[in-house]
C-alpha positions in Angstrom: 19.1 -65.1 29.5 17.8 -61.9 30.0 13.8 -62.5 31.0 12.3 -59.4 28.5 14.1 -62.3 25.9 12.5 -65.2 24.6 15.0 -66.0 22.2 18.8 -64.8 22.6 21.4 -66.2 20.5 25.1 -65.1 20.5 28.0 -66.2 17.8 26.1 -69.3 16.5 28.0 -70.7 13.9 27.0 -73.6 12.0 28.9 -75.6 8.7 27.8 -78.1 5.9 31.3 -79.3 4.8 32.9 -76.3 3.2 29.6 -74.5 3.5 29.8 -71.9 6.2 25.9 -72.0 6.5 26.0 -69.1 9.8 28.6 -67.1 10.6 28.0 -66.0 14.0 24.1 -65.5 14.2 23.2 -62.8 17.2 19.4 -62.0 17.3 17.4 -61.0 20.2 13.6 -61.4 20.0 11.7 -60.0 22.7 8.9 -62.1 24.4 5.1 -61.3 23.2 6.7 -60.1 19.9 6.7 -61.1 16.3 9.9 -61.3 14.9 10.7 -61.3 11.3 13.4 -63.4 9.7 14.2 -62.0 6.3 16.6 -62.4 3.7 18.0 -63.8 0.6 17.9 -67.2 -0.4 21.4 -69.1 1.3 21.5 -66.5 3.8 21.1 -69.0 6.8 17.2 -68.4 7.5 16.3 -72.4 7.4 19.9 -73.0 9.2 18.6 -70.9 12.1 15.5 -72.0 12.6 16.2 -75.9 12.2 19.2 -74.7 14.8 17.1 -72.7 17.6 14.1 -75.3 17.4 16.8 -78.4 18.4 16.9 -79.9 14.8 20.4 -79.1 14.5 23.4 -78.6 17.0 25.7 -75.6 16.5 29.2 -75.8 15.7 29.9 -72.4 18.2 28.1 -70.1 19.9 25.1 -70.2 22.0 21.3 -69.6 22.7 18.5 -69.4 25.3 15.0 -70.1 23.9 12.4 -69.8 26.3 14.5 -69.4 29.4 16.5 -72.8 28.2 20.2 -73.7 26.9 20.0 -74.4 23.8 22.0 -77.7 23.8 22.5 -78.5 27.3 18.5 -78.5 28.0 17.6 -79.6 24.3 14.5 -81.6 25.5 13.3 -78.5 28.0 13.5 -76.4 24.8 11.4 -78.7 23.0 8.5 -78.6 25.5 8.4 -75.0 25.6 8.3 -74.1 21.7 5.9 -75.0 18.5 7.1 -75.6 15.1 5.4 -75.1 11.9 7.0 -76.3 9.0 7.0 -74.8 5.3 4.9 -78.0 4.4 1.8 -79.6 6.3 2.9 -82.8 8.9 -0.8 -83.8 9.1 -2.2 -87.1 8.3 -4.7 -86.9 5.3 -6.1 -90.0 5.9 -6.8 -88.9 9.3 -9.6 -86.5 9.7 -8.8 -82.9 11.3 -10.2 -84.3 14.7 -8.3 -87.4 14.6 -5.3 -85.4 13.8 -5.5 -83.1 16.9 -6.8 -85.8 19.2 -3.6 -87.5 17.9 -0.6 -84.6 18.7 -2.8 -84.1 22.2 -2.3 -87.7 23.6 1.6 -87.6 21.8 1.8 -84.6 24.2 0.1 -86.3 26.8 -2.1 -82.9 27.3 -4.7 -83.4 29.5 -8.2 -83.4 28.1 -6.7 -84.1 24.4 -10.5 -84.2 23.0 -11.8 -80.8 24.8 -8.4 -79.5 23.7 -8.8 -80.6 19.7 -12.5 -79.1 19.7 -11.1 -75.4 21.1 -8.1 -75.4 18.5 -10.8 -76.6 15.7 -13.1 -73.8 16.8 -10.1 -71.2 17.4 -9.2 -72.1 13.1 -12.5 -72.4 11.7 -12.4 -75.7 11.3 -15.2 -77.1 13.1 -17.6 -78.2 9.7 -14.6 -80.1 8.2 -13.5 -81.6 11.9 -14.5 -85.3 11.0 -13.5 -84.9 6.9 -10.5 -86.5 6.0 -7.7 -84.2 6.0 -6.7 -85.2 2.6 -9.6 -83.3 1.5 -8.9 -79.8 2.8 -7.9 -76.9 0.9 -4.1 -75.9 1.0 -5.5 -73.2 3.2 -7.4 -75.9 5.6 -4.2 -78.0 5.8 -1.7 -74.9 6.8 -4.8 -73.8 9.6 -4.7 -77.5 10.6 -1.1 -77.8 11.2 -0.7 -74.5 12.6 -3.2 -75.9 15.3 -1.6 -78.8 15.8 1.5 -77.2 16.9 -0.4 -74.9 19.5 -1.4 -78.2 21.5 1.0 -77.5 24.1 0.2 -73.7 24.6 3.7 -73.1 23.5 5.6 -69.9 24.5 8.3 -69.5 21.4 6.3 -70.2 17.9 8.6 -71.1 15.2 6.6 -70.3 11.5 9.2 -71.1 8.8 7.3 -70.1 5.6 3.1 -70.7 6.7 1.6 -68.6 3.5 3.8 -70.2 1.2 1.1 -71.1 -2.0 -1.9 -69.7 -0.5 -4.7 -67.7 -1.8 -5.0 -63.6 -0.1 -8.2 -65.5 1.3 -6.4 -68.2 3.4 -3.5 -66.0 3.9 -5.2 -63.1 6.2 -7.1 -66.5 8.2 -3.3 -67.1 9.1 -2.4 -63.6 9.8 -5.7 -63.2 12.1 -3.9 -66.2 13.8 -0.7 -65.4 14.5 -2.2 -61.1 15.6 -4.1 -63.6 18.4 -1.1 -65.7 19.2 0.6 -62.8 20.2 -2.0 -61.2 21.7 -2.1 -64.0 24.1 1.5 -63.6 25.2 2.9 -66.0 22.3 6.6 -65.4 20.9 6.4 -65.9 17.1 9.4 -66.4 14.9 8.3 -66.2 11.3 10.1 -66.4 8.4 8.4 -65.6 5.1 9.9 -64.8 1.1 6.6 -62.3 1.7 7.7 -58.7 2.3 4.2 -57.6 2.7 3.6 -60.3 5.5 6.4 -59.3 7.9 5.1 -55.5 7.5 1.7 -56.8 8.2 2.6 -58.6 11.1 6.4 -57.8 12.4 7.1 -55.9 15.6 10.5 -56.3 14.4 12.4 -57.5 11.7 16.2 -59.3 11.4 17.7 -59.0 7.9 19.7 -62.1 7.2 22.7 -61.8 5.3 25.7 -64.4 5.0 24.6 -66.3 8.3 24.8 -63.1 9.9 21.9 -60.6 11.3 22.9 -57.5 9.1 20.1 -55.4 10.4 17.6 -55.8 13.1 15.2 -53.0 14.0 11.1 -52.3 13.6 9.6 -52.3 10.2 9.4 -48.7 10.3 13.1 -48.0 11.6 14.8 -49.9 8.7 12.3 -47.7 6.3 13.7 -45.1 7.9 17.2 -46.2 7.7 16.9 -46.1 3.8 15.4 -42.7 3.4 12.2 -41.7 1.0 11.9 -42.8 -2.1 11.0 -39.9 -5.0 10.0 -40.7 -8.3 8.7 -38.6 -11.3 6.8 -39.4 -14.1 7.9 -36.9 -16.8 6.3 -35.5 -19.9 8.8 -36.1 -22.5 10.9 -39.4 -22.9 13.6 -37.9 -24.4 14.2 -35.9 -21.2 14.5 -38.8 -18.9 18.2 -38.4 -18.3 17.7 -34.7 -17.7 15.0 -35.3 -14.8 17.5 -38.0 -13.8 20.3 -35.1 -13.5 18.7 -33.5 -11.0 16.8 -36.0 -9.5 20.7 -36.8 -8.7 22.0 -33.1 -7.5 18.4 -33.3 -5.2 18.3 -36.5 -3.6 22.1 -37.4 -3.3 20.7 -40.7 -4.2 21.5 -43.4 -7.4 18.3 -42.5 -9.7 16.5 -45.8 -11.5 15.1 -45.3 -14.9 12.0 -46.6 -16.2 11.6 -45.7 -20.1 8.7 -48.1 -20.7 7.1 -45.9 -17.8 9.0 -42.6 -18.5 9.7 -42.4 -14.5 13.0 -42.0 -12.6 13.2 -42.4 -8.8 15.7 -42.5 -6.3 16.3 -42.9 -2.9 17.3 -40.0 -0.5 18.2 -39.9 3.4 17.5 -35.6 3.2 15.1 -35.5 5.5 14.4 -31.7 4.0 13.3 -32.8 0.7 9.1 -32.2 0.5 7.5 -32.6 -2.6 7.0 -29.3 -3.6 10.5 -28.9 -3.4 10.9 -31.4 -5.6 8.2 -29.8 -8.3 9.9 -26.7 -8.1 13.1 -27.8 -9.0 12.0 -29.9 -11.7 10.2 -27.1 -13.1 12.9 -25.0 -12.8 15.1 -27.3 -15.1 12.0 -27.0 -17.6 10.8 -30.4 -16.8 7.0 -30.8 -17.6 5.7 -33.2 -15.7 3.2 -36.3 -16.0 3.1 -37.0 -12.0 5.6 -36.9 -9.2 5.9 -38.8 -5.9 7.4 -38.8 -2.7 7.0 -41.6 -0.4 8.4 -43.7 2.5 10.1 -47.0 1.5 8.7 -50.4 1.1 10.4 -53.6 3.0 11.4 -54.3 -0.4 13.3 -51.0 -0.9 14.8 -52.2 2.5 15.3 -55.6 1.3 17.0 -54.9 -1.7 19.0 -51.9 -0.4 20.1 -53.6 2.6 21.0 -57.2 1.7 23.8 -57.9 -1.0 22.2 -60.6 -3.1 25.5 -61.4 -5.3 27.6 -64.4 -5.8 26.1 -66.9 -3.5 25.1 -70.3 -3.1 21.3 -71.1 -2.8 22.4 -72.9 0.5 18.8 -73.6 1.5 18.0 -75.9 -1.2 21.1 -77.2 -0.5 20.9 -78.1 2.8 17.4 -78.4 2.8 
């Protein structure tokens, strides 16, 4: 593997009967980074993951995580990489102290009480250290068990899913986490179902289609990919398919319609366009106008324009 790499994977194919689950998964994540996994349900997210953190063996293909064969030096993967489920593995009848005390010594790290103080400290949790775990917050609990699985100072950080449920409150304590992770040299994997979290935190994002990577690039250069996105709000409803028209001729794009909002957008790759073109030529056509727009993508424009979400099987649940 390539050292600038701290995950490589090339062709990994992996099937649940007559489920194809990944179809020859290539992805690159450069060490130090935050990588985004993103993508439909069934695309093969949860397959990946459970494959490149040793839960599951590959059918074909192959990877290096953290400098290691995949399969032939499964338990030298292990110790070099943290996992951090969708769902807490912490003990509520254990107190947070107990809990980290606990991974430590199953880790055999040296110092296991030093080290559960630090990560307690590190995650705020130093006021609820000796309260039974059972009686955290959802927010507490994900903190806690992102802690636990930083015992080891791992160098790949596999988050499948840590916001899931939480308030904005608890979610930016997790963000403010993972920023410092990787500001200390830590390789995070994260896969989320929140757009807004892998522009947040994402140095670069893979779009997951049908067990394949369809797209991989930085937030910003699959925004780019997919053009601006122009809208106009217009003054009359019944001239909504008019403003459409030449929303059409000027953006080459497929407008969308909104008549409970009286808006039509669309999406254009003209790099030309500015907005007072766009006035102009609206006004031209005798098109009043209410408001007009002209803006750079969201991940979910990218999302949605970039991943076909038809005629599949929620294969996550499935083989969850």
């Amino acid at each position: 593997m390539t050292s600038t790499y701290a995950v490589l994977s090339e062709g990994l194919e992996k099937r649940f009967g007559a489920v194809h689950a990944l179809r020859g998964l290539d992805l690159a994540v450069a060490q130090g980074t935050v990588c985004g996994l993103l993508g439909p349900n069934g695309a093969g997210k949860t397959t990946a993951v459970r494959l490149l953190t040793t839960l599951l063996r590959p059918d074909a293909g192959s990877a290096r995580v953290a400098g290691h064969d995949l399969v032939r030096e499964a338990a030298a993967v292990r110790r070099r990489i943290g996992v951090t489920g969708q769902y807490a593995s912490v003990d509520g009848d254990l107190t947070g102290r107990q809990n980290l005390r606990l991974f430590a010594r199953l880790h055999r790290v040296r110092g296991p009480a030093e080290r559960a103080a630090e990560l307690l400290d590190r995650f705020g949790l130093t006021e609820a250290a000796d309260r039974p775990a059972s009686t955290y917050s959802g927010g507490m609990r994900r903190r806690l068990d992102l802690a636990a699985s930083l015992i080891r100072r791992p160098d790949v950080l596999f988050l499948d899913e840590p916001t899931t449920g939480l308030d904005p409150a608890s979610r930016n304590r997790i963000w403010d986490a993972v920023r410092e992770l990787k500001a200390d040299g830590t390789t995070v994997l994260l896969t989320t179902q929140y757009l807004e979290e892998a522009d947040q935190l994402a140095d670069d994002i893979a779009l997951v289609d049908r067990g394949r990577v369809a797209h991989q690039g930085s937030p910003a250069q699959l925004k780019a990919a997919i053009g601006m996105h122009a809208e106009v709000v217009v003054a009359d409803p019944d001239a909504l398919e008019k403003a459409a028209a030449v929303l059409d001729r000027i953006t080459g794009g497929q407008p969308v319609l909104d008549h409970a909002r009286h808006s039509v957008g669309a999406v254009t790759t003209d790099i030309t366009l500015t907005l007072p073109r766009l006035v102009r030529e609206l006004d031209a056509a005798g098109l009043p106008l209410l408001d007009a727009s002209l803006k750079p993508p969201t991940l979910d424009d990218v999302f949605l324009r970039l991943t076909d979400r038809t005629d599949r099987t929620d294969l996550e649940e499935a083989v969850a």
